[in-house]
N, CA, C and O atoms as a Tinker XYZ file with bonds, in Angstrom:
   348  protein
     1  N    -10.369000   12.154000    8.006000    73     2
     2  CA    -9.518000   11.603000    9.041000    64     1     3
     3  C    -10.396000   11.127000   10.183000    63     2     4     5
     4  O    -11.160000   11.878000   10.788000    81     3
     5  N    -10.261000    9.990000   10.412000    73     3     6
     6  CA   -10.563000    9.459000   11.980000    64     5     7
     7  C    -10.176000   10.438000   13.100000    63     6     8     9
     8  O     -9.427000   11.414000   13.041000    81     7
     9  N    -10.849000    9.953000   14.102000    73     7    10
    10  CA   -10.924000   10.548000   15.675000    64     9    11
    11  C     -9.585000    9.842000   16.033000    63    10    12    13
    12  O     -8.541000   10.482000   16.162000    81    11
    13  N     -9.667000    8.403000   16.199000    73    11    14
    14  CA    -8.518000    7.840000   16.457000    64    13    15
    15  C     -7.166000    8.276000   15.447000    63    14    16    17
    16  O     -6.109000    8.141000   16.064000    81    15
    17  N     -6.998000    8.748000   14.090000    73    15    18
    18  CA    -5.730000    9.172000   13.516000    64    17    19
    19  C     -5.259000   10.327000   13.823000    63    18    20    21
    20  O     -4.069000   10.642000   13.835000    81    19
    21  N     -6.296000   11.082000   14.114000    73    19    22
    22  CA    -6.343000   12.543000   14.697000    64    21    23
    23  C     -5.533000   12.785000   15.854000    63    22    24    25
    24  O     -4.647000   13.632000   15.965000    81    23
    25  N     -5.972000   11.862000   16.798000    73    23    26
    26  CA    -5.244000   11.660000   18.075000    64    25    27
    27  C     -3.816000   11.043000   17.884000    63    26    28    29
    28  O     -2.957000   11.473000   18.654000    81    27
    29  N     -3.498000   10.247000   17.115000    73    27    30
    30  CA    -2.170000    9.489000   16.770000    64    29    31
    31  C     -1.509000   11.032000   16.986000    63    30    32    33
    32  O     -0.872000   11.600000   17.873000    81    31
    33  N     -2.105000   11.414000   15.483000    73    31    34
    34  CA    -0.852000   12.847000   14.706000    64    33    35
    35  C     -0.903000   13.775000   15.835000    63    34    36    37
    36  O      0.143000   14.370000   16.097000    81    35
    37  N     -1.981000   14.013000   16.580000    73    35    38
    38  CA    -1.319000   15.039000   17.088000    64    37    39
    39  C     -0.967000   15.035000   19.019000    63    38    40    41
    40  O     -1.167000   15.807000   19.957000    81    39
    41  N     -0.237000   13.420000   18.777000    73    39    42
    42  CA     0.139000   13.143000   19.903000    64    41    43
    43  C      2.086000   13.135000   19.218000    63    42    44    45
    44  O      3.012000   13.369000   19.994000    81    43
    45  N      2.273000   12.889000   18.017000    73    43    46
    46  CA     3.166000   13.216000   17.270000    64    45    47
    47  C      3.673000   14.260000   16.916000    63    46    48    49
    48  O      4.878000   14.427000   16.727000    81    47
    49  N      2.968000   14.925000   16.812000    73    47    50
    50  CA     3.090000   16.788000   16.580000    64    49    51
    51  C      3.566000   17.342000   17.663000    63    50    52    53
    52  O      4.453000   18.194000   17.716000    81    51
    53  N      2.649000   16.596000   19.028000    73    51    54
    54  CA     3.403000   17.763000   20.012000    64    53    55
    55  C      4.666000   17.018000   20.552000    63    54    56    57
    56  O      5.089000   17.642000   21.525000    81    55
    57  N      5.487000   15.825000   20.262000    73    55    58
    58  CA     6.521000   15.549000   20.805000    64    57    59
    59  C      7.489000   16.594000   19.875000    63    58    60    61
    60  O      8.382000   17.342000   20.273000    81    59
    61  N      6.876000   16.324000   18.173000    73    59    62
    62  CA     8.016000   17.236000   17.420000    64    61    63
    63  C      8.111000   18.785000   17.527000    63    62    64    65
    64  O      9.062000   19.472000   17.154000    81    63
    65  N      7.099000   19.157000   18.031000    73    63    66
    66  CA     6.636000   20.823000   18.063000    64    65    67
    67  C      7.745000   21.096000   19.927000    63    66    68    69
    68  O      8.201000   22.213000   20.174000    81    67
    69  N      7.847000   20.518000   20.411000    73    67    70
    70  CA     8.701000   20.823000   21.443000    64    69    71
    71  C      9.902000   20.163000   21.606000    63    70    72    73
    72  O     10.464000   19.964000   22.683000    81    71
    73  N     10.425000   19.703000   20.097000    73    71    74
    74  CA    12.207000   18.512000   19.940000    64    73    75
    75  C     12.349000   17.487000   20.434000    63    74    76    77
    76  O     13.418000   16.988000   20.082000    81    75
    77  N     11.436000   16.494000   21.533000    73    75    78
    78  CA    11.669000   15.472000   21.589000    64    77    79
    79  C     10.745000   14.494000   20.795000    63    78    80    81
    80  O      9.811000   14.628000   20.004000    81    79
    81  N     11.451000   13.404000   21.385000    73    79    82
    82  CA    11.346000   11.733000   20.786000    64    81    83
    83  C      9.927000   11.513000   21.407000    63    82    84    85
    84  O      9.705000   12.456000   22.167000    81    83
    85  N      8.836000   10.596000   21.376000    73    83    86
    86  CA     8.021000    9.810000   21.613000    64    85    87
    87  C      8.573000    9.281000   22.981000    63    86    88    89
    88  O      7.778000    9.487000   23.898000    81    87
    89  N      9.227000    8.926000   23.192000    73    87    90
    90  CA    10.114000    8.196000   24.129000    64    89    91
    91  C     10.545000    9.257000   25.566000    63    90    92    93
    92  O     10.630000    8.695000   26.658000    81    91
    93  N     10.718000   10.300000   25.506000    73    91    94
    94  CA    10.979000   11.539000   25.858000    64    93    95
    95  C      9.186000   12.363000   26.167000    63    94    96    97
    96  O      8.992000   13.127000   27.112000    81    95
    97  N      8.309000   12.049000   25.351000    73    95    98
    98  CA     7.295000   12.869000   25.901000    64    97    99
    99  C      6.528000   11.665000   27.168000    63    98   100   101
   100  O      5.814000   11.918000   28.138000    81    99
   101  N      6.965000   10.537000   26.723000    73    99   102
   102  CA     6.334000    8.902000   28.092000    64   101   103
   103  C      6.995000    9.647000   29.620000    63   102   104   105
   104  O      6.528000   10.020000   30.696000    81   103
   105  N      8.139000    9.600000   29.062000    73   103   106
   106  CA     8.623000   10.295000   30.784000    64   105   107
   107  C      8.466000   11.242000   31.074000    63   106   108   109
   108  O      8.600000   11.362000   32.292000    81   107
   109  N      8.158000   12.346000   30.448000    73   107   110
   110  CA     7.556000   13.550000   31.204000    64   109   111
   111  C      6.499000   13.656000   31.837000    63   110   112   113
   112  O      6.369000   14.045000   32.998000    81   111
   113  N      5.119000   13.075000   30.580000    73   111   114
   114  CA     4.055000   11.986000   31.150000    64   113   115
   115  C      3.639000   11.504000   32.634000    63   114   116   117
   116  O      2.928000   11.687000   33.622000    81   115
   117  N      4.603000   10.778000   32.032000    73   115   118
   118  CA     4.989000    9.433000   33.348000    64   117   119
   119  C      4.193000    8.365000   33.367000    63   118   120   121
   120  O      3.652000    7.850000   34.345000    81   119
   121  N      4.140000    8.045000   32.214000    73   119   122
   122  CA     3.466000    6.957000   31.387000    64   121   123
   123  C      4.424000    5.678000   31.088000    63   122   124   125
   124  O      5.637000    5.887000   31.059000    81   123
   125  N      4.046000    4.660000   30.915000    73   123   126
   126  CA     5.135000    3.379000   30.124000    64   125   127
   127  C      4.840000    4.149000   28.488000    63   126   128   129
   128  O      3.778000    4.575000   28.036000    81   127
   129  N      6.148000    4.126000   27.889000    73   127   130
   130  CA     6.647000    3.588000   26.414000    64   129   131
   131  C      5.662000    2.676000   25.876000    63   130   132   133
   132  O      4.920000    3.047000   24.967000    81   131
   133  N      5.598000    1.556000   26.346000    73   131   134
   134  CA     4.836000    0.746000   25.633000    64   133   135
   135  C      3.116000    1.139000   25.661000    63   134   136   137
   136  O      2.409000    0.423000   24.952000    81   135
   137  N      2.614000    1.960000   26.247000    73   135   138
   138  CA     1.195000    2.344000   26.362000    64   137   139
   139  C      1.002000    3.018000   25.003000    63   138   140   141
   140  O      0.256000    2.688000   24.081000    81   139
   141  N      2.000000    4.219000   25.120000    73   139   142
   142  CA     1.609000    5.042000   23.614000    64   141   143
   143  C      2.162000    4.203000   22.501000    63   142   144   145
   144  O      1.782000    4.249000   21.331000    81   143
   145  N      3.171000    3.375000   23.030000    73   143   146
   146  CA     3.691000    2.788000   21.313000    64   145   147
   147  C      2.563000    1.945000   20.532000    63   146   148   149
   148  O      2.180000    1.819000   19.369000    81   147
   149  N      2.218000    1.401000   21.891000    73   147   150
   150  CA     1.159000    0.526000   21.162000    64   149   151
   151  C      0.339000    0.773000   20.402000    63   150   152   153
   152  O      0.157000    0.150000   19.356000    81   151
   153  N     -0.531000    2.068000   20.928000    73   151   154
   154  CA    -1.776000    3.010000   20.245000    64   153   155
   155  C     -1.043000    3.890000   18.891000    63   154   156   157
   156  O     -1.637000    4.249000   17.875000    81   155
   157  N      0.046000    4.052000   19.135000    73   155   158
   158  CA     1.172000    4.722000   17.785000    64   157   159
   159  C      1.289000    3.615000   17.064000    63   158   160   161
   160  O      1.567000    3.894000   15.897000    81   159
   161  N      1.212000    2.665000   17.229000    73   159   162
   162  CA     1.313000    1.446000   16.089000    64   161   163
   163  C      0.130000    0.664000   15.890000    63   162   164   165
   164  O      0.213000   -0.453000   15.380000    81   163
   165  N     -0.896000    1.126000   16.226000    73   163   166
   166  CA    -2.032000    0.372000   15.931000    64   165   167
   167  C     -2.466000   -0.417000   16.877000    63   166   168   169
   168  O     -3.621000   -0.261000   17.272000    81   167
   169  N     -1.747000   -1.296000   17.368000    73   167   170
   170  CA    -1.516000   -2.201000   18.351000    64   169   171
   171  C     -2.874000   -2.389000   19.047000    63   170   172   173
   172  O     -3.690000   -3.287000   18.838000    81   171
   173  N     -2.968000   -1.227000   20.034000    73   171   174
   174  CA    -3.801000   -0.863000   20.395000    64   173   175
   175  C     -5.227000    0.161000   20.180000    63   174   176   177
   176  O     -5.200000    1.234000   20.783000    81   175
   177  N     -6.058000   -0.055000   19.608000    73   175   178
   178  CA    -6.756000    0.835000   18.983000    64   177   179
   179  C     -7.490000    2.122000   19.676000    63   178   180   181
   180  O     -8.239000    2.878000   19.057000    81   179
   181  N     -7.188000    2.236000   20.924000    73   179   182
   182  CA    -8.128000    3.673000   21.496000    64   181   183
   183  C     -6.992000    3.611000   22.706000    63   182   184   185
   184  O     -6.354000    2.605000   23.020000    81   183
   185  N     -6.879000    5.101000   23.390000    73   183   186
   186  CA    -6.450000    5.750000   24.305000    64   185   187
   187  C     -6.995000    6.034000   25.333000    63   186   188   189
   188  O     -7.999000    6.743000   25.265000    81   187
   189  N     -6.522000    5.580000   26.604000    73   187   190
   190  CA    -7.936000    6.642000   27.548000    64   189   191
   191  C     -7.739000    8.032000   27.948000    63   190   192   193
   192  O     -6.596000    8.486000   27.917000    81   191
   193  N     -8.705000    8.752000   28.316000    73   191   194
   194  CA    -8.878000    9.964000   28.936000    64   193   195
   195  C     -7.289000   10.042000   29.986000    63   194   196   197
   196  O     -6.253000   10.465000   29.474000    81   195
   197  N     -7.317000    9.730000   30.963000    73   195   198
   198  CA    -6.555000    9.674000   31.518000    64   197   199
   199  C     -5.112000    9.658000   30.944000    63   198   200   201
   200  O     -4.420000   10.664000   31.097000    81   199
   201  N     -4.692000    8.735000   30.389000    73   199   202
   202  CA    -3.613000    8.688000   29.512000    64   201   203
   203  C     -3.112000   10.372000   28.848000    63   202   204   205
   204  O     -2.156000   11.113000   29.074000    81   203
   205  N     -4.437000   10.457000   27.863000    73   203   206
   206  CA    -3.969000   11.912000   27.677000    64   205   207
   207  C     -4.229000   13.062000   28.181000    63   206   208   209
   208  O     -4.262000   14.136000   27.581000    81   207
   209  N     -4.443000   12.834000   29.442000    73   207   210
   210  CA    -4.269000   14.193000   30.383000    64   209   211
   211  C     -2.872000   14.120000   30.670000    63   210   212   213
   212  O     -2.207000   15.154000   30.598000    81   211
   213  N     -2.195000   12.746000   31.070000    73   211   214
   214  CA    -1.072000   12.856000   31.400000    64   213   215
   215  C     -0.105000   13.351000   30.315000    63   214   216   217
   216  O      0.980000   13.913000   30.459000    81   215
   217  N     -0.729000   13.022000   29.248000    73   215   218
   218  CA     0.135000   13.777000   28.371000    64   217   219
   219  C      0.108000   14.634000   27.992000    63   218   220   221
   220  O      1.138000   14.883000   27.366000    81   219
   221  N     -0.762000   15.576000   27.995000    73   219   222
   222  CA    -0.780000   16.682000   28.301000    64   221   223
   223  C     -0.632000   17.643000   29.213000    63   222   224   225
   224  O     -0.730000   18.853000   29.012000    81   223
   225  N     -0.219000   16.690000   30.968000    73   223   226
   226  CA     0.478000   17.352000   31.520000    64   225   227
   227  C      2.005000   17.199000   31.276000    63   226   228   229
   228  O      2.861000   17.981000   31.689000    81   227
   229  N      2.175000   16.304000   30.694000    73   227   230
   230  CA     3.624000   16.674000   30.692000    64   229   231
   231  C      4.441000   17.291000   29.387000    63   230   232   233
   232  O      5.602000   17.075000   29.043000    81   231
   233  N      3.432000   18.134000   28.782000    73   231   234
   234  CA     3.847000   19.046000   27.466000    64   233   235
   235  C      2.945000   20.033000   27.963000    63   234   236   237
   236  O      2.295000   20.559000   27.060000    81   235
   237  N      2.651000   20.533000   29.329000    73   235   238
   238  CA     2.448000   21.441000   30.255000    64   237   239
   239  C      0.917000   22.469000   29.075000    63   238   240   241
   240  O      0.815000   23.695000   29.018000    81   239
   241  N      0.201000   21.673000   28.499000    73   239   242
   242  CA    -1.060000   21.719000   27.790000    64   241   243
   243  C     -2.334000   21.516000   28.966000    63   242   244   245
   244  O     -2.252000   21.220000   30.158000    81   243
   245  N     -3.162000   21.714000   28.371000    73   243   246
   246  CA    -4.833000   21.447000   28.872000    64   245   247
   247  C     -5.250000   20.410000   27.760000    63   246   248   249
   248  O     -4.767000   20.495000   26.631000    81   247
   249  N     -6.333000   19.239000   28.165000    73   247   250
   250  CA    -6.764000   18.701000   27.784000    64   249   251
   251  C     -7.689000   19.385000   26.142000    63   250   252   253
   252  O     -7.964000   18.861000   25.063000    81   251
   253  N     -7.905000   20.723000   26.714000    73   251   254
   254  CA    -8.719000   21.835000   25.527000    64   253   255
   255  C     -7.798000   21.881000   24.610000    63   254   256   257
   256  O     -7.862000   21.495000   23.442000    81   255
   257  N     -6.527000   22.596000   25.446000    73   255   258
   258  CA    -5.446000   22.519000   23.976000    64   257   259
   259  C     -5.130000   21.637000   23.400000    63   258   260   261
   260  O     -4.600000   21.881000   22.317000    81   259
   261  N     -5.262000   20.387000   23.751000    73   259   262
   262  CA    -5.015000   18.975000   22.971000    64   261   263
   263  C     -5.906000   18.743000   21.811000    63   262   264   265
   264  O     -5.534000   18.172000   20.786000    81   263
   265  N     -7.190000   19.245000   22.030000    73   263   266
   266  CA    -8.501000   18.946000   21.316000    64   265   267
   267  C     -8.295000   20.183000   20.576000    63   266   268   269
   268  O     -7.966000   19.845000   19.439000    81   267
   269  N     -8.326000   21.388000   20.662000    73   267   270
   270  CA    -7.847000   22.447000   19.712000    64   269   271
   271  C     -6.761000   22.796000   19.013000    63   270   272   273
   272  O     -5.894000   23.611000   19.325000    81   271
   273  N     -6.890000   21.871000   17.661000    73   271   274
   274  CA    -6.150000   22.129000   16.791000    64   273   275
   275  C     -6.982000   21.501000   15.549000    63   274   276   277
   276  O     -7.916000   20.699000   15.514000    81   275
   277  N     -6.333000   22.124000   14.643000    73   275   278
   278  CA    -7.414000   21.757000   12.983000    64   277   279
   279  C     -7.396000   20.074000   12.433000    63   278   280   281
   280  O     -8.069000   19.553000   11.543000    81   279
   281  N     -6.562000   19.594000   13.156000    73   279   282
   282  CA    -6.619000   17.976000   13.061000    64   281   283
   283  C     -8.114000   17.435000   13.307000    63   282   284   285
   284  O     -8.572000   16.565000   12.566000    81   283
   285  N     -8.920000   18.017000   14.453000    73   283   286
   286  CA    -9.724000   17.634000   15.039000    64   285   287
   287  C    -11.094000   18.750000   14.433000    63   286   288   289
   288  O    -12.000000   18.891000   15.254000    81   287
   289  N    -11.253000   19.469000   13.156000    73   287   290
   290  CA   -12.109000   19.940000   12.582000    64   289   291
   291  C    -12.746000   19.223000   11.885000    63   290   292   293
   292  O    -13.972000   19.158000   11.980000    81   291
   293  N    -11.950000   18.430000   10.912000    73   291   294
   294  CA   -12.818000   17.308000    9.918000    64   293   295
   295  C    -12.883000   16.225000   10.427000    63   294   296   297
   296  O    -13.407000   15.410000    9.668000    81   295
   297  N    -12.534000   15.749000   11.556000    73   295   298
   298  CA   -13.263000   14.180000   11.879000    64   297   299
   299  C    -14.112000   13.904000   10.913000    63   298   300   301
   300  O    -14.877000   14.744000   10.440000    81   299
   301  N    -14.062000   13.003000   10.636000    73   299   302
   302  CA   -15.201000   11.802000    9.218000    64   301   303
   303  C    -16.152000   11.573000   10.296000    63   302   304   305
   304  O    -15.969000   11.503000   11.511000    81   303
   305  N    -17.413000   11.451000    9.453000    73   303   306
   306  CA   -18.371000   11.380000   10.238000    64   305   307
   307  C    -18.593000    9.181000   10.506000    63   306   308   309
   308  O    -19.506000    8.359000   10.586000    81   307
   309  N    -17.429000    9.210000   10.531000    73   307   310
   310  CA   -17.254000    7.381000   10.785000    64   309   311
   311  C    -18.020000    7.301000   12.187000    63   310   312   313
   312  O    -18.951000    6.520000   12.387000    81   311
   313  N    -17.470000    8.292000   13.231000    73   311   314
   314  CA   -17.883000    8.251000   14.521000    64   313   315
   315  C    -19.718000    7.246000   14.369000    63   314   316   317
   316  O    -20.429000    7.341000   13.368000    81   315
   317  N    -20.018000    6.538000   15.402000    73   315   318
   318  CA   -21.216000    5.695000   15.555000    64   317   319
   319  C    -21.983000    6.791000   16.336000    63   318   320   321
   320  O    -21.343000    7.754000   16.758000    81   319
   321  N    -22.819000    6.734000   16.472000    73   319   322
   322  CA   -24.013000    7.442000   17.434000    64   321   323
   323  C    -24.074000    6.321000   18.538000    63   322   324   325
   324  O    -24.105000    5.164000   18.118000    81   323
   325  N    -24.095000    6.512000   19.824000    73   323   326
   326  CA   -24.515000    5.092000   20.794000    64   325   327
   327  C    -25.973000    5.020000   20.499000    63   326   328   329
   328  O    -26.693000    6.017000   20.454000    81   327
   329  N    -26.333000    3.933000   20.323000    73   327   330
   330  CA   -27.852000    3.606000   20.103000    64   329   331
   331  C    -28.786000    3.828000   21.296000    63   330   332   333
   332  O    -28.331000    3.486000   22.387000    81   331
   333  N    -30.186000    4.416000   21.261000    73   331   334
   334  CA   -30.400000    4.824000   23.091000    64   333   335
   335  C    -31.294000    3.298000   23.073000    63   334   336   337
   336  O    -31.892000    2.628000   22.231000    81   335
   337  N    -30.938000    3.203000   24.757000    73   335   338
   338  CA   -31.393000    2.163000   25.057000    64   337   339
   339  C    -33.286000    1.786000   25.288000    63   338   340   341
   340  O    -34.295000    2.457000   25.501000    81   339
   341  N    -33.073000    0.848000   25.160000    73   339   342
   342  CA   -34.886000    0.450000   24.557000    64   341   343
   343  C    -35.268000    0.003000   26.511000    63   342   344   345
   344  O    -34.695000   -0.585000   27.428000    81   343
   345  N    -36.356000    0.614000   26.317000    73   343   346
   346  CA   -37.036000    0.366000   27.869000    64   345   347
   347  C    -37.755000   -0.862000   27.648000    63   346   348
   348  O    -38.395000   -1.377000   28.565000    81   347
């Protein structure tokens, strides 16, 4: 599994793990609908930091608890290394 699918599912998980809609975790948030739909549909391919703090404040989480869960054990080693820069 990707870093980025990882993050999809378990931005999905925690709307269903506490009964609401996708739609329902934006306003708690306090995010636009269309920010996460986009990244939930591909649309958009990466999330920022920010974004999911807010969403994780508003499913009253830590950024740690977002990242701790077994979704985020096997990341594929797809991830790039940044190349270091040449002097």
């Amino acid at each position: 599994m990707t870093l980025t699918n990882a993050v999809k599912q378990r931005i999905i998980n925690l709307a269903s793990s506490q009964g609401i809609k996708i739609h329902k975790l934006t306003l708690n948030a306090g995010i636009p609908y269309s920010t996460i739909s986009s990244f939930l549909n591909g649309k958009c391919s990466s999330i920022t930091l920010t974004t999911l703090l807010h969403i994780c404040e508003g499913c009253n989480i830590t950024l740690k608890d977002f990242f701790d869960d077994d979704l985020f054990k096997n990341i594929s080693d797809s991830l790039q290394k940044i190349p270091a820069e040449k002097e």
